[in-house]
N, C-alpha and C positions, 0 to 999 in steps of 0.2 A: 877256414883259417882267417879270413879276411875280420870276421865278426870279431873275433875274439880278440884284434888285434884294434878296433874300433869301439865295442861298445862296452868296454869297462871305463874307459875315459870320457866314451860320448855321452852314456846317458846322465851323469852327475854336471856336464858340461855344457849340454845343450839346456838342461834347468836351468839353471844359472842365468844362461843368456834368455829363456823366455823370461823370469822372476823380474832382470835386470830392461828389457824393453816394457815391462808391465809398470816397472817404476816410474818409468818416462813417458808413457803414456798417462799415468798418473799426476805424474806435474802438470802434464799438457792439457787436462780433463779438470783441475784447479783454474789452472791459467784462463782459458777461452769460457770456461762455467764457473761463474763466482759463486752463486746463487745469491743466497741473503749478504753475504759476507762484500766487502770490498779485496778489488781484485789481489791486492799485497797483502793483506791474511788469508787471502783464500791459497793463494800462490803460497804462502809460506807454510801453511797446514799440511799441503799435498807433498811439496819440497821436504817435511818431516817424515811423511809417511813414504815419499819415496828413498829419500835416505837411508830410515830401518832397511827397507827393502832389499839395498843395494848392501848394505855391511852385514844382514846376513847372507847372503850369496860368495862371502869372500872367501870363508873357512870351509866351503865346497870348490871352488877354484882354484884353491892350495890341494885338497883334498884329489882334484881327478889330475892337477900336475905333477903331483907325486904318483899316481896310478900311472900317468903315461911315462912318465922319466925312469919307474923302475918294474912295473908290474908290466905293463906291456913286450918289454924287450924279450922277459924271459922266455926261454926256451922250457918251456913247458908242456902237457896236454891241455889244448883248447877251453876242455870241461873247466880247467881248475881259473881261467880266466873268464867264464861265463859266470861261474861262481862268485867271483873278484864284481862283476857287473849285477850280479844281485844283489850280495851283502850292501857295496856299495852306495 
């Protein structure tokens, strides 16, 4: 019971939040390693690529707070929310 009540919102949500630390490690990995580049177009190359990053992660944040706000409450069997966490 517990599962079912967790991992149709978790697993869309815990992405998100790795996808979203990968972004900022990504500015961070620009910022401190320029290479060839000087550090404010390096910083701003990474800043662009971390940005994609983060705005798509947003349309699955809406995506698993809608799974928790109405899929999770239901009184349902288990299965049909295991379900909800794979399609998902």
């Amino acid at each position: 019971m517990f599962w079912s009540l967790i991992l149709p919102h978790g697993i869309p949500e815990l992405f998100c939040i790795f996808v979203c630390g990968a972004a900022g490690l990504t500015t961070a990995k620009h910022m401190i390693f320029p290479g060839l580049h000087s550090r404010r177009k390096s910083f701003s190359a990474g800043g662009k690529k971390s940005l994609m990053m983060f705005l798509g992660t947003i349309p699955i944040f809406i995506l698993a707070g809608l799974t928790e706000g109405y899929i999770t409450p239901l009184p349902v069997e288990p299965a049909y929310k295991y379900a909800a966490a794979l399609c998902g």
